[in-house]
C-alpha positions as CSV (number, residue, x, y, z in Angstrom):
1,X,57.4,98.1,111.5
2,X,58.0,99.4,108.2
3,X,61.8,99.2,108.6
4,X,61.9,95.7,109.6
5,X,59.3,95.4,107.0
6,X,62.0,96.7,104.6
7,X,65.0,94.6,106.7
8,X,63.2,91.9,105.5
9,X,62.2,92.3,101.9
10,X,65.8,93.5,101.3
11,X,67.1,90.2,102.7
12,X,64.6,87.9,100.9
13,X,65.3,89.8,97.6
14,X,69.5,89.0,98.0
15,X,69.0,85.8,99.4
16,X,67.4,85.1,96.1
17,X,70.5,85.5,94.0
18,X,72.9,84.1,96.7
19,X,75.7,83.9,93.9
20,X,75.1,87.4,92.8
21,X,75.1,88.5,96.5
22,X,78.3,86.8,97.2
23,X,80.1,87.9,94.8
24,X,79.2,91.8,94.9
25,X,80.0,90.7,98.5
26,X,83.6,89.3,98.1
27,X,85.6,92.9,97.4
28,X,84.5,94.0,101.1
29,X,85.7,90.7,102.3
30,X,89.3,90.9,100.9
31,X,89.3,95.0,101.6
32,X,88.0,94.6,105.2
33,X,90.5,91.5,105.7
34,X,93.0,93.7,104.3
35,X,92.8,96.0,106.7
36,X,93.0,94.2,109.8
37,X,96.0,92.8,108.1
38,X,98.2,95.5,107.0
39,X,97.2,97.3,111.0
40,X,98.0,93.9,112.5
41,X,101.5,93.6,110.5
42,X,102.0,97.1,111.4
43,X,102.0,96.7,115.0
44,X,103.6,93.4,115.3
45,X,106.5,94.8,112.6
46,X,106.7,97.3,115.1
47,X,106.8,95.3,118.3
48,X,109.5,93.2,116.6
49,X,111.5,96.1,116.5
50,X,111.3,97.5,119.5
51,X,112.3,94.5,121.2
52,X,115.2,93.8,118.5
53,X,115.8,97.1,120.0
54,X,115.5,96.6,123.5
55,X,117.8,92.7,122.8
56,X,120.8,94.9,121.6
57,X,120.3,96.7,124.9
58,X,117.8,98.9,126.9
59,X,118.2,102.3,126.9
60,X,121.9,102.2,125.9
61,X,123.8,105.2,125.0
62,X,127.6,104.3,123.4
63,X,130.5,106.3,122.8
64,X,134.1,106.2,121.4
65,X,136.6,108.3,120.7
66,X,136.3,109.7,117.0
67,X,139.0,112.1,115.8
68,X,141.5,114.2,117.4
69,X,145.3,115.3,116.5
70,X,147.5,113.7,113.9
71,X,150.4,113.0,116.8
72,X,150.6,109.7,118.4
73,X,150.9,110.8,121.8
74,X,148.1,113.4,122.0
75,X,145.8,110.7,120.4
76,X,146.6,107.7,122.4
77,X,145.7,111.0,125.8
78,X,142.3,111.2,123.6
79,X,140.9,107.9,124.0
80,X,138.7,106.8,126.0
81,X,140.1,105.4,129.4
82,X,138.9,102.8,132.0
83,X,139.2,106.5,134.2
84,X,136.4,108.2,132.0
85,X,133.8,105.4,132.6
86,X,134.4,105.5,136.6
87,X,133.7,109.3,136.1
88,X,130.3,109.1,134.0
89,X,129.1,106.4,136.6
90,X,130.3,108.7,139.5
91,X,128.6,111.6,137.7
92,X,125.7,110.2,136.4
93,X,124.4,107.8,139.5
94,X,121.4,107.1,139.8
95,X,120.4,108.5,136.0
96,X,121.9,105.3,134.9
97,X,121.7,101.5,135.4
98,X,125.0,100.8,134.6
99,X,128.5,101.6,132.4
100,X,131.0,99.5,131.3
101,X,133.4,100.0,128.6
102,X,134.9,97.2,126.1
103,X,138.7,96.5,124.8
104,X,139.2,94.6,122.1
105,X,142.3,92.5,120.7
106,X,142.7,89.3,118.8
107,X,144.6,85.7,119.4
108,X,145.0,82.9,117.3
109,X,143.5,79.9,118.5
110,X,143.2,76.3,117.6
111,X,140.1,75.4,116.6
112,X,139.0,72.1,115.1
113,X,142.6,71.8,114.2
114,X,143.3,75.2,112.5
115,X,144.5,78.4,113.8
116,X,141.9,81.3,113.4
117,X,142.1,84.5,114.5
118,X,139.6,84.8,117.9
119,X,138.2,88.3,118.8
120,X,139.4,88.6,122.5
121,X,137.5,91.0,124.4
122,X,137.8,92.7,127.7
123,X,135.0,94.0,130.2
124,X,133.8,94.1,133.7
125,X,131.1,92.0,135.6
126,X,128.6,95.5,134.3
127,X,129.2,94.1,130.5
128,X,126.3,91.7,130.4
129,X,123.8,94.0,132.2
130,X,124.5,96.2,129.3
131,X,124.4,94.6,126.7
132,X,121.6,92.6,127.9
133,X,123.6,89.1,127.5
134,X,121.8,85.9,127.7
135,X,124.2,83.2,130.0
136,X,123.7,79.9,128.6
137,X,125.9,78.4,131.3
138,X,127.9,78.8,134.5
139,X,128.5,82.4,135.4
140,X,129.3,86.0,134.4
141,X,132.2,87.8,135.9
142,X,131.6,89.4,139.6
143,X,133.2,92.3,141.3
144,X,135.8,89.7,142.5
145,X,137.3,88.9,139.3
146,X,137.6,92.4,138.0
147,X,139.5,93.8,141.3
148,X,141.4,90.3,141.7
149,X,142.2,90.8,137.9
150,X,141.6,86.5,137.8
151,X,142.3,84.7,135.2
152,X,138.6,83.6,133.8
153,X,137.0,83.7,130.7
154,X,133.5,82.6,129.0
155,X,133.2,81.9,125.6
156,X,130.0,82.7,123.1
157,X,127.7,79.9,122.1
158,X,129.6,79.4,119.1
159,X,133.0,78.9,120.2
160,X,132.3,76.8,123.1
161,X,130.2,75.0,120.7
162,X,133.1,74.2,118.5
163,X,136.1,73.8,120.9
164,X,134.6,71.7,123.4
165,X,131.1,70.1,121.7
166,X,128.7,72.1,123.4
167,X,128.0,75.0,126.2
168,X,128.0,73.0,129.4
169,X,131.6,71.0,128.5
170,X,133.3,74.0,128.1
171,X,132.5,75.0,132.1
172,X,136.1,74.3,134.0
173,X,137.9,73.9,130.8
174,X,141.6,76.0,130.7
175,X,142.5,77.6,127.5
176,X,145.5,79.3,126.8
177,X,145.1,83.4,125.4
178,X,148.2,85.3,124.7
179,X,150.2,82.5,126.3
180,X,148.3,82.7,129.8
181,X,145.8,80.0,131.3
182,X,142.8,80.6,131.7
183,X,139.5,79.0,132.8
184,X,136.1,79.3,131.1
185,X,133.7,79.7,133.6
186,X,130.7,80.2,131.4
187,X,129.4,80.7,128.4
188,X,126.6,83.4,126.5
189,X,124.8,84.7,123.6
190,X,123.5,87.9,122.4
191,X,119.6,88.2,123.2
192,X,119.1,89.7,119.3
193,X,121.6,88.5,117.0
194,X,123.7,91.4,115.6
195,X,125.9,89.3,113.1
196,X,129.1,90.7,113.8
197,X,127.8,94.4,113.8
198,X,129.1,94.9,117.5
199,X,132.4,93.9,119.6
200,X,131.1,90.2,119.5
201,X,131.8,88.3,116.7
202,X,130.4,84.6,116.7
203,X,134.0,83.3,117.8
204,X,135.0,85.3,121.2
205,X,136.7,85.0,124.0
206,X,135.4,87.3,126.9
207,X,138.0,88.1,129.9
208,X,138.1,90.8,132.5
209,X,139.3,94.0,131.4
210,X,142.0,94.3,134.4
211,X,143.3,91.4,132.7
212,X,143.1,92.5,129.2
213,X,145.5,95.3,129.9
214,X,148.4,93.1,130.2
215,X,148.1,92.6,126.3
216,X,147.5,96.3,124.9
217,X,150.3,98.8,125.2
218,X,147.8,101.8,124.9
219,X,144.4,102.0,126.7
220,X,141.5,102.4,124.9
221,X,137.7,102.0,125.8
222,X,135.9,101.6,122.6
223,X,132.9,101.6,122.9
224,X,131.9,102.3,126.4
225,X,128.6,101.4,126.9
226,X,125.7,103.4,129.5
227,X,122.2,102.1,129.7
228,X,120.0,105.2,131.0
229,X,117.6,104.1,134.1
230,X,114.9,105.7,132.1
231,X,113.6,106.1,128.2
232,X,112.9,109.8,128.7
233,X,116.3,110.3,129.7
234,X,118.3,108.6,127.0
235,X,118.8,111.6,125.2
236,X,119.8,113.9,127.9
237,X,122.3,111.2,129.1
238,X,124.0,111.0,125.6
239,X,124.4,114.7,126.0
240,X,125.9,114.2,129.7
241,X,128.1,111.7,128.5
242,X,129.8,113.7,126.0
243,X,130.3,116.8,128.1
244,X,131.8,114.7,130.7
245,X,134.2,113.4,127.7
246,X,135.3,116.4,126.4
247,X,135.8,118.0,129.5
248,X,138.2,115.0,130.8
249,X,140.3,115.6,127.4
250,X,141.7,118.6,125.7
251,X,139.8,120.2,123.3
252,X,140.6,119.4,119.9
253,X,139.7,115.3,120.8
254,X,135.9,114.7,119.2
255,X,133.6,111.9,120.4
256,X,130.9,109.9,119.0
257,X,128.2,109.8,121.9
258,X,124.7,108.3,120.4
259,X,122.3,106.1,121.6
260,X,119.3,103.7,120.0
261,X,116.6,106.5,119.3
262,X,117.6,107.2,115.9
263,X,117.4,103.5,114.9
264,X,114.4,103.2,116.4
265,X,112.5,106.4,114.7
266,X,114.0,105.2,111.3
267,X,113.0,102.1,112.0
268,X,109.7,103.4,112.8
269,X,109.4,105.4,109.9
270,X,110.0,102.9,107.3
271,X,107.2,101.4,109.2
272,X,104.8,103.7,108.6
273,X,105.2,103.8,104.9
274,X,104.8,100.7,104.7
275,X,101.6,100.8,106.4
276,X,100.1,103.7,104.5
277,X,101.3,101.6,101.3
278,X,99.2,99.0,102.3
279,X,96.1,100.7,103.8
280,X,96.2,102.8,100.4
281,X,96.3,99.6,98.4
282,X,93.3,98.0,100.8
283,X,91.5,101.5,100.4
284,X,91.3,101.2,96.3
285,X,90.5,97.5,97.0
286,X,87.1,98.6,99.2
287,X,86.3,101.4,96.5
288,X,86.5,99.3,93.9
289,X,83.9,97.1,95.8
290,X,81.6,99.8,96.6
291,X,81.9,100.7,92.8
292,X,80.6,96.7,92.3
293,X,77.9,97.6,94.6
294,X,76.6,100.4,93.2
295,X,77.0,98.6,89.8
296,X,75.2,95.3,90.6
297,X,72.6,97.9,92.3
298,X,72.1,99.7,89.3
299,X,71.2,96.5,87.8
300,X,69.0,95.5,90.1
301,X,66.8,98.5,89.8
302,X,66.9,98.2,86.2
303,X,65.5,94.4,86.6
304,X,62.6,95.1,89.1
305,X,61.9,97.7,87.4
306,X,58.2,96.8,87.5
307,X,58.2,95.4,91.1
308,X,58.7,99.2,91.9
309,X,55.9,100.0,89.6
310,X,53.4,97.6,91.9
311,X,54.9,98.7,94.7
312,X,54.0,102.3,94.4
313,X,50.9,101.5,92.8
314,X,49.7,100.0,96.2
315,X,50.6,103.1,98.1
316,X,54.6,102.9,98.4
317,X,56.1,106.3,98.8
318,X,59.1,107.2,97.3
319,X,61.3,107.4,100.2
320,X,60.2,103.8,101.2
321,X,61.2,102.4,98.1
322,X,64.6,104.2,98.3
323,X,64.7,103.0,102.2
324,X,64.5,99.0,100.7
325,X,67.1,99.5,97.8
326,X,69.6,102.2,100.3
327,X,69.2,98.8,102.7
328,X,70.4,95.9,100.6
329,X,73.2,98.1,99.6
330,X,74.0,98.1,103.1
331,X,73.1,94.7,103.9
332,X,75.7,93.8,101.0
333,X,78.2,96.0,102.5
334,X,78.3,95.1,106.0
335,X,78.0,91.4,105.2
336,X,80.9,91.2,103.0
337,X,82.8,93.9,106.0
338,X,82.0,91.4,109.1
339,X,83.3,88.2,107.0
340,X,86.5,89.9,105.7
341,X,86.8,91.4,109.6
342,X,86.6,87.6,110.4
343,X,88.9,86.5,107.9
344,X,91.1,89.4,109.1
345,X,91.3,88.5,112.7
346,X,91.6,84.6,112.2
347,X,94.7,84.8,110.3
348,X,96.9,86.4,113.6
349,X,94.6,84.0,115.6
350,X,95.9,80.7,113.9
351,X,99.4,82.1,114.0
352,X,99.1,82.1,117.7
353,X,97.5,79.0,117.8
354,X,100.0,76.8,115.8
355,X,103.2,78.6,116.3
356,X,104.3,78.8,119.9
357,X,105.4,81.8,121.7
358,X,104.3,84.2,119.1
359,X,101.5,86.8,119.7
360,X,100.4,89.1,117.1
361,X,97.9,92.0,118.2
362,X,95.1,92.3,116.9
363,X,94.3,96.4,116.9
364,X,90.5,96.7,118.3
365,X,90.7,100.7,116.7
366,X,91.0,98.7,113.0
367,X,87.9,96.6,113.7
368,X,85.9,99.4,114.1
369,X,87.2,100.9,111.5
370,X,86.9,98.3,108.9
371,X,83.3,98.2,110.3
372,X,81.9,101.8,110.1
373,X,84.0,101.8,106.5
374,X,82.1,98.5,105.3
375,X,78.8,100.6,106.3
376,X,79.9,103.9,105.1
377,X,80.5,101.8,101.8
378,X,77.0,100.2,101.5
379,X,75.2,103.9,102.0
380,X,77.5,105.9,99.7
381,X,77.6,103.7,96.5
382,X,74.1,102.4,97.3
383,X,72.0,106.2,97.5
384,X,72.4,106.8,93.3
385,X,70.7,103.1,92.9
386,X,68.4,103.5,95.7
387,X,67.5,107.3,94.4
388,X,67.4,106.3,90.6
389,X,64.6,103.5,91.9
390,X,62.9,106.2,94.1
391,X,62.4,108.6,91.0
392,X,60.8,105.7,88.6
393,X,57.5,107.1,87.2
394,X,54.5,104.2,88.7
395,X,52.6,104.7,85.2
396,X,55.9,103.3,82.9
397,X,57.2,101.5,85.8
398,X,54.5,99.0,85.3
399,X,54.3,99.7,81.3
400,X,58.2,97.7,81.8
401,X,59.0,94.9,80.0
């Protein structure tokens, strides 16, 4: 009984300064709320990533031919060939989902009445698995048109938007590329935009690679494209991939062979220092509270002063008195904590509410930490108040004016 006798003098004696209480309060509610918000940007910066990640393509592992001899012939021998991705497939089975590889020439096309160069690209119906392609309409290539070497073509959002209006007019339209008909059968879009970074540019024209070869006097793959069936085994893969390479070619050809993983642990890095930025500026934030705590605290004492007098007069013992003051310190603490943890979590909660098709995790492991911080608080910075008022001398505590 005597702590809930103490629970409730403590609360009557704040609730009796409400302003006083609420502010001391307030630096707990923006630390705590800064918290939860710098571990919830954290882990939804993160999560953004990995996806941006996973858009550009799952588990992909690229190559290209890099540097080799200064003659022509031995050069054009080094690149990568049509006959090196059959081989990594053959080799590599069921390690990997798929390979494809990418060749890559240029037209000028009409468009909108002016001629502009068009990125024309060649590939086979294992492209948009790969790359991880969204089809907006009609079809990707099949087996069919690969071995057939048929004359079809699908455009990106972009281009089919501005030759033909939109996606779905384009579907059955015949365009001419390097003076040969062909019809669009459908059209696509990267699932994360890469803004010209990769082989597809907003403006390109996407035909089967059989086809492609009708335009380029030398063969070259670049990049070819694997996606492992596994994350574990990205990184053994990319080392697969370039044995197989340089044991297809002569020894003085070098390869680029690299996959995703270091985009993603840079990525993840710059994360991280971000977040300890942030939990370092809501750390100094929730000390500087504690330090208006342990001020307004000090005060306090100082002001009841003769309270404590009467209190030990009628037979308080020093440790209760210290058990009253320690516990509005705490109550202060853990007030202003559980509002700025509420504050903290209803920001990501609106979000979800108001903005469709965005969810933002909220990390339980910060809630109890903001918690047993916003209590850890209230006991350190409230024990040299709560002490000072436990060591008052009765006799000139009740002399106090």
């Amino acid at each position: 009984m005597h702590l809930v006798e103490a629970l409730r003098s403590s609360i009557l004696a704040l609730a009796s300064n409400k302003t006083r209480t609420f502010l001391t309060a307030l630096g707990l509610v923006i630390g705590n709320a800064s918290v939860i918000l710098v571990v919830t940007i954290s882990l939804t910066s993160r999560e953004m990533i990995l996806e941006q990640i996973r858009g550009i393509g799952s588990n992909m592992v690229y190559a290209y031919y890099e540097a080799g001899s200064m003659t022509a012939t031995s050069v054009e021998a080094d690149f990568v060939k049509t006959a090196d991705v059959e081989a990594v497939r053959r080799q590599l089975g069921s390690r990997i989902v798929a390979a494809t590889g990418v060749m890559t020439n240029y037209d000028r096309l009409v468009i909108e009445g002016k001629e502009e160069d068009v990125a024309v690209i060649g590939s086979d119906d294992h492209y948009a698995t790969v790359r991880n392609l969204v089809l907006l309409s009609g079809r990707f290539f099949d087996s069919s048109d690969i071995a057939l070497r048929q004359k079809v073509a699908l455009l990106t959002e972009r281009l089919a938007r501005r030759l033909y209006g939109n996606q779905r007019g384009a579907i059955g339209q015949v365009m001419k590329v390097h003076g040969l008909q062909f019809t669009i059968v459908g059209t696509f879009k990267e699932r994360t935009e890469s803004f010209g970074q990769t082989e597809l540019a907003g403006e390109t024209v996407l035909i089967p690679i059989t086809v492609i070869r009708y335009f380029t006097p030398v063969e070259r793959i670049d990049p070819m494209y694997v996606q492992a069936r596994t994350a574990e085994d990205v990184v053994p893969v990319t080392g697969l991939i370039k044995t197989i390479l340089e044991s297809r070619h002569r020894a003085g050809a070098k390869y680029r062979v690299d996959n995703l993983a270091g985009m993603l642990e840079t990525a993840s890095t710059i994360t991280l220092i971000l977040t300890l930025v942030l939990i370092l500026v809501a750390a100094i934030a929730l000390v500087i509270s504690g330090i208006g705590i342990m001020n307004i605290m000090l005060v306090t004492v100082t002001e009841r002063t003769r309270e404590i007098g009467v209190r030990m007069a009628v037979g308080a013992s020093r440790g209760a008195v210290m058990q009253q003051f320690l516990l509005e310190a705490v109550l202060i603490s853990l007030g202003g904590g559980l509002a700025g943890i509420a504050a903290g979590i209803a920001v990501p909660l609106s979000v979800r509410l108001f903005v469709d098709g965005i969810a933002i995790p909220i990390s339980g492991v910060a809630v109890a930490v903001a918690f047993l911080v916003s209590f850890g608080v209230g006991i350190v910075f409230g024990i040299l108040p709560a002490s000072r008022a436990s060591r008052l001398n009765p006799t000139e505590a009740l002399r106090y004016e």
